[in-house]
Structure formats: structure tokens, C-alpha cells
C-alpha positions in Angstrom: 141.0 107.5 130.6 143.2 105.5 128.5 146.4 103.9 128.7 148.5 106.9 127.2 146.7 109.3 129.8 147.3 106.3 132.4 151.3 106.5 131.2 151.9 110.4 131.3 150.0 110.6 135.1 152.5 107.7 136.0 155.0 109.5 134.6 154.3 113.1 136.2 154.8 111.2 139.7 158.2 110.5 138.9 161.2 110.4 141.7 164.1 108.8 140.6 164.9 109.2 137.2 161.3 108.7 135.6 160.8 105.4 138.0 158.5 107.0 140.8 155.8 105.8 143.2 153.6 106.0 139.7 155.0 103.4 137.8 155.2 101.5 140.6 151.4 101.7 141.6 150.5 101.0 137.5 153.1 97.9 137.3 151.4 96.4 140.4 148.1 96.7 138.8 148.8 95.5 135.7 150.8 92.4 137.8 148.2 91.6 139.5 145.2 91.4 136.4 148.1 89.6 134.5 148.4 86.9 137.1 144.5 87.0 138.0 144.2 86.0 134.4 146.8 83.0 134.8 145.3 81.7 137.4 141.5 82.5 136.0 142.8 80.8 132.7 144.2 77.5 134.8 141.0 77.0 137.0 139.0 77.4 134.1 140.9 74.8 131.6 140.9 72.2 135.2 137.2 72.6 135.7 136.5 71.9 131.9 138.6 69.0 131.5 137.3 67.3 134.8 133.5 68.1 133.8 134.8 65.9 130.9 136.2 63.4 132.7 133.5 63.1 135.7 131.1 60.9 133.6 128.6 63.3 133.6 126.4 63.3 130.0 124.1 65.5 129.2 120.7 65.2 129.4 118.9 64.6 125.9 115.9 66.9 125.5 113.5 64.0 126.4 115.1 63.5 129.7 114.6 67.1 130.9 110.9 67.2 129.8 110.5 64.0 132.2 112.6 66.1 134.6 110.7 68.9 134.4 107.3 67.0 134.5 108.4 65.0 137.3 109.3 68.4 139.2 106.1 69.8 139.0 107.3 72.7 136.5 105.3 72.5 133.6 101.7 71.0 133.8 100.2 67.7 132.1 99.0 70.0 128.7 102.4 71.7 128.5 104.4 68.1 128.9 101.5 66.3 126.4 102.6 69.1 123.5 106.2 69.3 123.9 106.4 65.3 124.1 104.6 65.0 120.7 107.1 67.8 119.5 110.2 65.9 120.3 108.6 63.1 118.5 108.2 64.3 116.0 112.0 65.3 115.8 111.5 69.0 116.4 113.5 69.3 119.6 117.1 67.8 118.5 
């Protein structure tokens, strides 16, 4: 269904003078994923700038193969191979 369908439904509802129960139901909606979005749009942009500003870094790729070694997650082979990849420059 798409808007215009969404428009003439809203329309056929009508009570007083084209402003019925249907436009009110589809303005309600459309307030409500308009203001969802603001607020969506404002935690997102807070959360990014204090990721930024929490001193956090990144991990370099070195740093999450001793990670991962450390964890038990890949074995001694697997963490031999990939450590003479990054040194050779493959893995930046």
C-alpha cells in the first residue's frame, strides 16, 4: 500500500469537512516515526561523539591476534601464520 492509497483510505473516513478520525490516526503515525527519528538521530550523534571522547583506541590488528590467542580462540598454528602475515605488512 502506498502513500496515495494510505491518503484516499484516510480520506474516505472523513467527519468534519475532510478532517476525520483518518487523518487523525495517519498524522499520529507519521508524528510519532518523525519524532522516533529525532530522538534515534540525537542518541546516535551522543553515543558517537562520547565513544570519541571516552579514550578508547582501537585495537591494531596485532593486538587482537594476542587477544585472541590469549583467549584460547585460535590455536598455536593459526596464531604462528597470521603473526608472520602481519609481519609481513599484510594485515594493515
Amino acid at each position: 500500500m502506498n502513500l496515495a492509497q494510505i491518503a484516499l483510505l484516510a480520506d474516505t473516513w472523513g467527519m468534519h469537512d475532510g478532517f476525520g478520525a483518518g487523518w487523525m490516526i495517519l498524522m499520529m503515525v507519521l508524528m510519532v516515526l518523525f519524532w522516533g527519528t529525532v530522538v534515534f538521530g540525537i542518541v546516535w550523534l551522543v553515543r558517537g561523539a562520547f565513544e570519541g571522547f571516552s579514550g578508547r583506541r582501537r585495537e591494531s590488528p596485532a593486538e587482537i591476534l594476542e587477544r585472541r590467542f590469549a583467549e584460547g580462540a585460535i590455536s598455536v598454528e593459526d596464531y604462528t601464520a597470521r603473526r608472520e602475515v602481519l609481519a609481513r605488512g599484510g594485515g594493515q
